[in-house]
C-alpha positions as CSV (number, residue, x, y, z in Angstrom):
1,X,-19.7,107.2,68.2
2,X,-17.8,110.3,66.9
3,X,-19.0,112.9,64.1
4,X,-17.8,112.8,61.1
5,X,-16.6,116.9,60.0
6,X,-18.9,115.8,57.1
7,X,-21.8,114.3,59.6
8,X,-21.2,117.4,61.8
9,X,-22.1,120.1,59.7
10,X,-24.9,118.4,58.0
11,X,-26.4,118.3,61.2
12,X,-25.6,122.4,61.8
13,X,-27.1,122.9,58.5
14,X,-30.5,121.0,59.3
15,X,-30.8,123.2,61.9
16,X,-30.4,126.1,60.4
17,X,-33.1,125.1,58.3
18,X,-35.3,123.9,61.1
19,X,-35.8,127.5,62.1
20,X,-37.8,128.8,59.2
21,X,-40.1,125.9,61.0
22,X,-39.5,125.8,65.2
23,X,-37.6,127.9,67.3
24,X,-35.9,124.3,69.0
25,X,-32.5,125.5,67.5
26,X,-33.0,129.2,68.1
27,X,-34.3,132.1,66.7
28,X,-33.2,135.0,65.1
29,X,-33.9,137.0,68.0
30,X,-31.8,136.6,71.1
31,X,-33.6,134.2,74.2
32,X,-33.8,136.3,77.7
33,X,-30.9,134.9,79.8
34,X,-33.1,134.1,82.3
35,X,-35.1,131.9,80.6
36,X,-32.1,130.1,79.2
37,X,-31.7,126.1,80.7
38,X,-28.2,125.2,80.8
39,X,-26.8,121.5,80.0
40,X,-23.8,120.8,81.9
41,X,-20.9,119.1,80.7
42,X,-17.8,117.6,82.6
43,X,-14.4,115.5,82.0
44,X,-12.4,113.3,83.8
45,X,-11.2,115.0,86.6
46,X,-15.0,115.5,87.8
47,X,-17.3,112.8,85.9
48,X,-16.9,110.6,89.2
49,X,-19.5,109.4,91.7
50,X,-17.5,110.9,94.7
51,X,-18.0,114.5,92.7
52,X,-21.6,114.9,94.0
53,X,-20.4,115.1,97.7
54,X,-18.6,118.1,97.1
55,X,-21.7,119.9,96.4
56,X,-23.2,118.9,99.5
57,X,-26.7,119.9,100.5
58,X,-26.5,120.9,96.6
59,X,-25.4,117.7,95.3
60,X,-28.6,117.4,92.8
61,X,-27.3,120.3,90.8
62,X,-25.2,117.4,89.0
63,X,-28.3,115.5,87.5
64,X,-28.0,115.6,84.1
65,X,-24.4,116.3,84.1
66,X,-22.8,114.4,81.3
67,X,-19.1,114.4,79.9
68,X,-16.4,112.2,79.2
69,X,-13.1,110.0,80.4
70,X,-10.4,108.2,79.2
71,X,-11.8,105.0,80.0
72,X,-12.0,101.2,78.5
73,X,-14.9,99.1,79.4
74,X,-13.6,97.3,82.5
75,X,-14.1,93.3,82.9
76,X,-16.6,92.8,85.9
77,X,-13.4,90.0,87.2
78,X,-10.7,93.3,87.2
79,X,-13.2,95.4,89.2
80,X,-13.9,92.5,91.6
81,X,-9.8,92.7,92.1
82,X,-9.9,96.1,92.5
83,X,-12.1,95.9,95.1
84,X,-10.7,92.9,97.0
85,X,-7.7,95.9,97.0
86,X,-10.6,98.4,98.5
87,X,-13.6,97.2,99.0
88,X,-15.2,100.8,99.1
89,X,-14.3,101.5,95.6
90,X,-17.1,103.3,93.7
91,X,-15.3,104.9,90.6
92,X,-12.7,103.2,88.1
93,X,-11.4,105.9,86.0
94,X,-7.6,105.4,85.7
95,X,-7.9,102.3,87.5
96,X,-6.5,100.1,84.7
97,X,-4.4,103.0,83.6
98,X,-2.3,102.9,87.4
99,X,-2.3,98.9,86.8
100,X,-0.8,99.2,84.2
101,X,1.9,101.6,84.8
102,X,3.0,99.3,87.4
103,X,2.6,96.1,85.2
104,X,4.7,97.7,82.6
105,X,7.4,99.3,84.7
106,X,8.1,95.8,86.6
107,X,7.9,93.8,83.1
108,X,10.6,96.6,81.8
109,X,13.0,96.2,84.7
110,X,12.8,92.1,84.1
111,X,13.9,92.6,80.4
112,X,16.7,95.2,80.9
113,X,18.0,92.8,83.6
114,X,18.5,95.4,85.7
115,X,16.8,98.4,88.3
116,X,18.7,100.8,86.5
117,X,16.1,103.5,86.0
118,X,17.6,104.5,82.5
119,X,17.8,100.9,81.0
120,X,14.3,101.0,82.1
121,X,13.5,103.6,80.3
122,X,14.9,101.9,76.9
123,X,12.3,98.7,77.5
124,X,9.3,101.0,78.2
125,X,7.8,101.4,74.9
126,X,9.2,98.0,73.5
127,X,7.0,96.4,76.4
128,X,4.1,97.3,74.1
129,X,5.4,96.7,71.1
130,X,5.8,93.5,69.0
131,X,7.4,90.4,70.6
132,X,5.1,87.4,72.0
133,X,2.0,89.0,72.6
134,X,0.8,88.0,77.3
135,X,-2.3,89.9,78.4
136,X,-1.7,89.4,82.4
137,X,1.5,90.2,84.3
138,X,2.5,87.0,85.4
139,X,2.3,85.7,81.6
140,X,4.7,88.8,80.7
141,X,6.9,88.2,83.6
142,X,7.5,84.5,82.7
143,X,8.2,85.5,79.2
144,X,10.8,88.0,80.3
145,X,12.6,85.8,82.3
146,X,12.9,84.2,79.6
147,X,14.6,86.4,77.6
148,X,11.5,87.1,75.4
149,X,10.5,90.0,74.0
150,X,7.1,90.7,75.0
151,X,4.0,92.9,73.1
152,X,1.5,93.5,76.6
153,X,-1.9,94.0,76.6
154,X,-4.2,94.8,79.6
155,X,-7.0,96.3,80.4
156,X,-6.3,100.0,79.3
157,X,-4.0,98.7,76.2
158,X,-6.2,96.7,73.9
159,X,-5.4,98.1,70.3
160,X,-1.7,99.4,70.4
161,X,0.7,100.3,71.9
162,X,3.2,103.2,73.2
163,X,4.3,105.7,70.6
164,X,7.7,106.6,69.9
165,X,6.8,109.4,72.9
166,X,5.9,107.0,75.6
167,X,2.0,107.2,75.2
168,X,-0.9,105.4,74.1
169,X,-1.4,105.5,70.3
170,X,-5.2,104.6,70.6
171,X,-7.4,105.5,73.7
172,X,-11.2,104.3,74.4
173,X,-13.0,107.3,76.1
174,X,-16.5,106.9,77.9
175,X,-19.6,109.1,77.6
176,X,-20.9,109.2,81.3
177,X,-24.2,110.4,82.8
178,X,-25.2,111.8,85.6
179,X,-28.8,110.3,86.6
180,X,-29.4,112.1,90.1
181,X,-26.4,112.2,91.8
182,X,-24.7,108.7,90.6
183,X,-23.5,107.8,87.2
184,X,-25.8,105.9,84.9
185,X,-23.7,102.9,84.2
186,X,-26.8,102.2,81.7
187,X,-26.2,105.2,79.3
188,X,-22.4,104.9,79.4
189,X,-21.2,104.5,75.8
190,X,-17.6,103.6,74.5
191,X,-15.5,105.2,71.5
192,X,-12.4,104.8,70.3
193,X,-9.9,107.2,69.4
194,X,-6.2,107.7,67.9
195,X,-4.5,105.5,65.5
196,X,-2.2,102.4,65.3
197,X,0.2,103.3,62.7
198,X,1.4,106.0,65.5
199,X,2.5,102.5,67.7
200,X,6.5,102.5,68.3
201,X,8.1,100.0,65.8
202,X,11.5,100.7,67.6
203,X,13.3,97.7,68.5
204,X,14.1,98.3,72.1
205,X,17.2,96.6,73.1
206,X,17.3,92.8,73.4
207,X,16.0,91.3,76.7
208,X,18.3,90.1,79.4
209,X,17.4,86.2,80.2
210,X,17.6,85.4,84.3
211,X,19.5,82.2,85.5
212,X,18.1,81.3,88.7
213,X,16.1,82.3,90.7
214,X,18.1,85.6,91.7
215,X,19.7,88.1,89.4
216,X,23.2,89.1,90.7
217,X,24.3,92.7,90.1
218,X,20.7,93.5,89.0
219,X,20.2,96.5,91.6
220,X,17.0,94.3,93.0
221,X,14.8,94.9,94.4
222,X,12.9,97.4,92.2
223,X,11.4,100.0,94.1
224,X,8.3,102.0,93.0
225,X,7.6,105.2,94.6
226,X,3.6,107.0,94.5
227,X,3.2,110.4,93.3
228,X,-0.2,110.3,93.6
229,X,-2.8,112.3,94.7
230,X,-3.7,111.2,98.2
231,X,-4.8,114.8,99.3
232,X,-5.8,118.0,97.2
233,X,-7.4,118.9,94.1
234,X,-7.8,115.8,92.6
235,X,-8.0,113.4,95.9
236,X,-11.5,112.6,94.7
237,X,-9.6,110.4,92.0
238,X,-7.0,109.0,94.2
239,X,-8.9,106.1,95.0
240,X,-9.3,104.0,92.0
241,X,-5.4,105.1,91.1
242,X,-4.6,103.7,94.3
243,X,-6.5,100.4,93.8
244,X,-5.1,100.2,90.2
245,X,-1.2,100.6,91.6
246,X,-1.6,98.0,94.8
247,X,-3.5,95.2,92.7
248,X,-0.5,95.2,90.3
249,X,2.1,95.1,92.5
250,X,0.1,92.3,94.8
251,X,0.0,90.5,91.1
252,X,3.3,91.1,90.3
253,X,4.7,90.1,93.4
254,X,2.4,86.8,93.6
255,X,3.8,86.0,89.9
256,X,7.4,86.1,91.5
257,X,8.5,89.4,91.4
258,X,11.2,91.7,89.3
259,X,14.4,89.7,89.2
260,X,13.7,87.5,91.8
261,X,13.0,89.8,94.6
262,X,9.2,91.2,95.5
263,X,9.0,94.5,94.0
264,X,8.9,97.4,96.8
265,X,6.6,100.4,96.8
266,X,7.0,103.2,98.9
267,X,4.1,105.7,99.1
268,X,4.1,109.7,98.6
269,X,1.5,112.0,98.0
270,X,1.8,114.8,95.2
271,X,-1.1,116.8,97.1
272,X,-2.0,119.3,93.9
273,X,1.4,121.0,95.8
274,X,4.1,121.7,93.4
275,X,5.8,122.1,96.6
276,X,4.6,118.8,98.0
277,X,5.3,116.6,94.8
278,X,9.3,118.2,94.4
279,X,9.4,117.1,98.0
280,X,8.1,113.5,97.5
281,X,10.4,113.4,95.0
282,X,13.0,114.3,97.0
283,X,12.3,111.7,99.0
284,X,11.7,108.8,96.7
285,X,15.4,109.5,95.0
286,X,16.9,109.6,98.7
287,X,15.3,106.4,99.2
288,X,16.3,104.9,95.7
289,X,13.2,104.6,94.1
290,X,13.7,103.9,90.5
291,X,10.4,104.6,89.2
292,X,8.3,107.0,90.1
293,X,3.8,106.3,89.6
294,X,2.0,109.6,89.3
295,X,2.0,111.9,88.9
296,X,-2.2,112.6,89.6
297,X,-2.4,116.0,88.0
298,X,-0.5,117.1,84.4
299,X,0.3,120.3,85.8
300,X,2.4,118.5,89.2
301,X,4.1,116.5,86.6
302,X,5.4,119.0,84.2
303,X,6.7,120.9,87.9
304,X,8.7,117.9,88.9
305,X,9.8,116.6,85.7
306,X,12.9,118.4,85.4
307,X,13.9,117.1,89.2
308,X,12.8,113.9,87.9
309,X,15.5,113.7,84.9
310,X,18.4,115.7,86.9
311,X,17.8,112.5,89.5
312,X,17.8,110.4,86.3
313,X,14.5,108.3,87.6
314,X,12.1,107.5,85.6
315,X,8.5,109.0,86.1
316,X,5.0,106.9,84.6
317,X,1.9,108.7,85.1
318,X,-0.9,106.4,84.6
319,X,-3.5,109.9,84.8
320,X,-1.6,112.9,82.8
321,X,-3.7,114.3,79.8
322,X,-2.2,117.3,78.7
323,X,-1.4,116.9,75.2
324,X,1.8,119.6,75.8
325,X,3.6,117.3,78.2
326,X,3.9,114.9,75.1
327,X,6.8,117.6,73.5
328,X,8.4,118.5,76.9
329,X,11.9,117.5,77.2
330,X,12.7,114.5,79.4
331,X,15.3,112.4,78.3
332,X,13.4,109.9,77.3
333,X,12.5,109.2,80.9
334,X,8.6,110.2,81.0
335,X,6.0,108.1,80.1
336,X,1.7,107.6,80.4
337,X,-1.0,105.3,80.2
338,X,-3.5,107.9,80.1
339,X,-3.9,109.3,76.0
340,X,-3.3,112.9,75.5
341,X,-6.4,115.7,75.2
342,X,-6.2,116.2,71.7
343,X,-7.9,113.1,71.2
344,X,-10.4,113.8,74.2
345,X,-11.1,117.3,73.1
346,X,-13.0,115.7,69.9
347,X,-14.9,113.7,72.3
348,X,-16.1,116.1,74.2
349,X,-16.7,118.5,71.5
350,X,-19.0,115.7,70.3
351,X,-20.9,114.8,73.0
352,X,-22.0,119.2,73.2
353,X,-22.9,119.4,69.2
354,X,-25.4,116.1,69.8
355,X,-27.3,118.5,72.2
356,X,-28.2,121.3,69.1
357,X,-26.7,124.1,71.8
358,X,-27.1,127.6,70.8
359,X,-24.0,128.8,72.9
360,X,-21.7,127.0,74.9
361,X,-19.0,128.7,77.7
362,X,-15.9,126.4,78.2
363,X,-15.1,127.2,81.7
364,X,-11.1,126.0,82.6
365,X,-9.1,125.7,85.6
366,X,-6.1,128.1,84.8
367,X,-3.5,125.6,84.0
368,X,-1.9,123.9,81.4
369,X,-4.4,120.8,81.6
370,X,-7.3,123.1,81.4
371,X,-6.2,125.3,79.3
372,X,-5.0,123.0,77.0
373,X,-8.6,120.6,76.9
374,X,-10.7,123.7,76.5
375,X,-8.8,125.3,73.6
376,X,-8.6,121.7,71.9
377,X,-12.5,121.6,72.5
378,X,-13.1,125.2,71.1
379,X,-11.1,124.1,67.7
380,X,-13.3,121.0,67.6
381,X,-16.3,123.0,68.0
382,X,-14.8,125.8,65.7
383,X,-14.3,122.8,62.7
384,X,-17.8,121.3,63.2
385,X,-19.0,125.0,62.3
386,X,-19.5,126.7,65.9
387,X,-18.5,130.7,64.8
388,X,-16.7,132.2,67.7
389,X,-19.2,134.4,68.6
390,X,-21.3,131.8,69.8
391,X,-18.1,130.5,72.6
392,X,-17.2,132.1,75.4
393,X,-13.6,131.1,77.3
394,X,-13.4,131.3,80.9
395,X,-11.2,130.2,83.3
396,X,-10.9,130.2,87.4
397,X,-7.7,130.2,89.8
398,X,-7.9,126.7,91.8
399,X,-7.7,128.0,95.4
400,X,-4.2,127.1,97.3
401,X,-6.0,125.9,100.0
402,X,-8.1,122.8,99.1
403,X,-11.4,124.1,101.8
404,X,-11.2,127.5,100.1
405,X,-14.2,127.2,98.1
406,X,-13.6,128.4,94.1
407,X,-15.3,132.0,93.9
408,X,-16.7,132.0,90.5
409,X,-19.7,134.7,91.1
410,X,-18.3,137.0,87.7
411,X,-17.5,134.3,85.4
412,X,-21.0,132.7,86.9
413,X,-22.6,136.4,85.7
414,X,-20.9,136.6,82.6
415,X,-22.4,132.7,81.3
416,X,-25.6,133.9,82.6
417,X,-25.5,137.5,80.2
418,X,-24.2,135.8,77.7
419,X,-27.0,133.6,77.7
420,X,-25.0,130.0,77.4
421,X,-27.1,127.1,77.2
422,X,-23.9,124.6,77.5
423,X,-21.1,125.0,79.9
424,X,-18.0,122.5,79.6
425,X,-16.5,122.7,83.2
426,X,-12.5,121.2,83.0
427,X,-11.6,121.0,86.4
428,X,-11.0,118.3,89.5
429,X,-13.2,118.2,92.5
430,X,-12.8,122.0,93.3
431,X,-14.9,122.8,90.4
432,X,-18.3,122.5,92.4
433,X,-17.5,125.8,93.0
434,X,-18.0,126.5,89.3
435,X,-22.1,124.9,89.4
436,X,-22.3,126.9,92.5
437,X,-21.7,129.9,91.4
438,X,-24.3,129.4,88.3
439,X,-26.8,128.4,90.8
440,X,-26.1,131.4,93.3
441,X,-26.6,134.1,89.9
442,X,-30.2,132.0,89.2
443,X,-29.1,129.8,86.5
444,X,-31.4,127.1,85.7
445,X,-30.0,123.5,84.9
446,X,-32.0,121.1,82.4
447,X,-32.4,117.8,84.7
């Protein structure tokens, strides 16, 4: 569970005074950097299964690896329907996140009677919110029809709903572990953040009933275009966002559809390519997609936003963290499932301070996600009592090209110097360079 502030520095100040005693905390004098065994800590975008392979022949540098993800324990019957979507499927996060983007997007387009991407927009948050509470699309769907307003809860919405802003207003985040090279689905533990008095309590406007079977003038069928990351930075998540996306629109359109046509998805790849994603974009509003899933990465969303609201579409990323993107300005036509990093950055900040370390480095790929997690996690660690002499902030340039291996031999030398015995690594799959490069200057892991 979380620290308390109180709990926190209660457990700083007993080990303060556990050095007049043992040296397990540290000693006055400073330990030998090469002596020093570091603990590594992840996040979402590399506490996966699939993460190990990008070490290669190196791929048991990750045992004992432990961080943290947006995640809600997942029913054992939702991942059997995520793999009857892939049956290779191996990891889950945003899973239920990407179902749910889809689930909500379709139920919003049955209530506003219409594909228009703007009255859309204006069911979103109500979807969430109050109204006759249906915890499976097909439930939802039937109530919308019937000119019902609807209060949805899956998988990754259990507590509350949407905020005013168009994201969750409580999150459950999952402490992972890396036992060899697979996650320890034994040690995984589950705590809840956020609050529900942040939930919308906007009425949205009243729902459109259907006559019939079809809905004439309605702009049907809905179309749904990816923005996903099929290839690039974060392709090592695309899976289980895939999965999530297909097995709602396969429920969906088994329930009946959007306004009596099968909902229609056309696919696009975001590529951790600003360039890419603004031409997937360009694509989707040539085709006439309405709303657009993705997209994968916070940093390829906040680039295509503004080519998102000049087409007027809507964009739903069910994977987007980066607590900025909440104040961005989008005509109200940007929305998540996944919950911002200010409420991740106390989780991870927690999971470090049970570990006692002596001096942590918070290393960051240089964009706004990164940079935006690892400051939030050094003013967790700074309010639980960490001075700032004991953190040191790095960060590393993501290569353009995704084979480019991340070169991270000075920032490696510097941890090593400064004699860290916890380094948070925020980054996607191209942060193996990152353990790499503390392996290549002779750091030594604790397994």
């Amino acid at each position: 569970m979380f620290m308390t502030r109180a709990s926190r520095a209660a457990t700083l100040a007993a080990c303060a005074t556990f050095l007049l005693a043992t040296s397990a905390c540290g000693t006055d004098e400073p330990e030998k950097a090469t002596n020093t065994q570091v603990r590594l800590y992840g996040t979402d975008g590399n506490m996966l299964n699939s993460y190990a392979a990008d070490l290669k022949e190196r791929a048991n540098l990750v045992d004992g690896m432990k961080g943290t993800t947006p995640l809600t324990p997942l029913p054992e019957s939702f991942k059997e329907r995520l793999r009857s979507v892939d049956p290779t499927l191996t990891d889950y996060v945003y899973a239920a996140e990407a179902y749910d983007a889809v689930a909500i997007s379709a139920i919003a387009a049955q209530l506003a009677g219409t594909t228009d991407p703007a009255a859309i927009a204006k069911q979103i948050v109500g979807v969430t919110n109050g109204g006759e509470r249906c915890e499976t699309a097909a439930s939802c769907l039937g109530l919308a029809r019937a000119g019902k307003d609807v209060e949805y809860r899956s998988v990754s919405l259990t507590r509350a709903g949407f905020t005013d802003a168009g994201e969750p207003a409580t999150a459950s985040y999952a402490t992972l572990h890396f036992d060899g090279q697979q996650l320890n689905d034994g040690k995984t533990e589950f705590v809840g953040a956020g609050s529900e008095s942040t939930a919308s309590s906007k009425k949205p406007p009243k729902p459109k009933k259907q006559n019939g079977d079809k809905a004439p003038g309605s702009g049907a069928p809905l179309v749904l275009g990816g923005l996903l990351p099929k290839t690039g930075d974060l392709a090592l998540a695309n899976p289980p966002l895939a999965a999530g996306a297909a097995l709602a629109l396969r429920e969906v359109n088994a329930a009946g559809g959007v306004l009596g046509e099968p909902v229609v998805w056309i696919d696009g790849d975001e590529a951790g390519s600003p360039t890419v994603a603004k031409a997937t974009v360009a694509s989707h509003v040539e085709a006439g997609v309405h709303v657009i899933i993705g997209a994968g990465a916070s940093g390829i969303s906040r680039e295509v936003l503004p080519d998102v609201v000049k087409a007027g579409r809507v964009l739903f990323s069910p994977s987007n963290t980066d607590a900025s993107l909440t104040e961005l300005d989008d005509n109200g036509l940007y929305f998540r499932t996944a919950p911002p990093d200010s409420l991740q950055g106390r989780a991870l900040a927690d999971v470090i301070l049970r570990d006692g370390p002596r001096k942590i480095a918070l290393v960051a790929r240089d964009d706004s996600y990164g940079k935006g997690l690892q400051e939030t996690v050094r003013a967790e660690l700074e309010q639980a009592g960490i001075s700032s002499d004991r953190v040191r902030l790095l960060t590393y340039t993501p290569p353009e090209d995704p084979e480019t291996p991340v070169d991270f031999g000075g920032g490696a030398r510097d941890i090593k110097e400064f004699g860290a015995d916890a380094v948070l690594i925020i980054g996607f799959n191209e942060s193996a360079g990152v353990i790499r490069g503390l392996a290549d200057v002779g750091v030594q892991f604790r397994q």
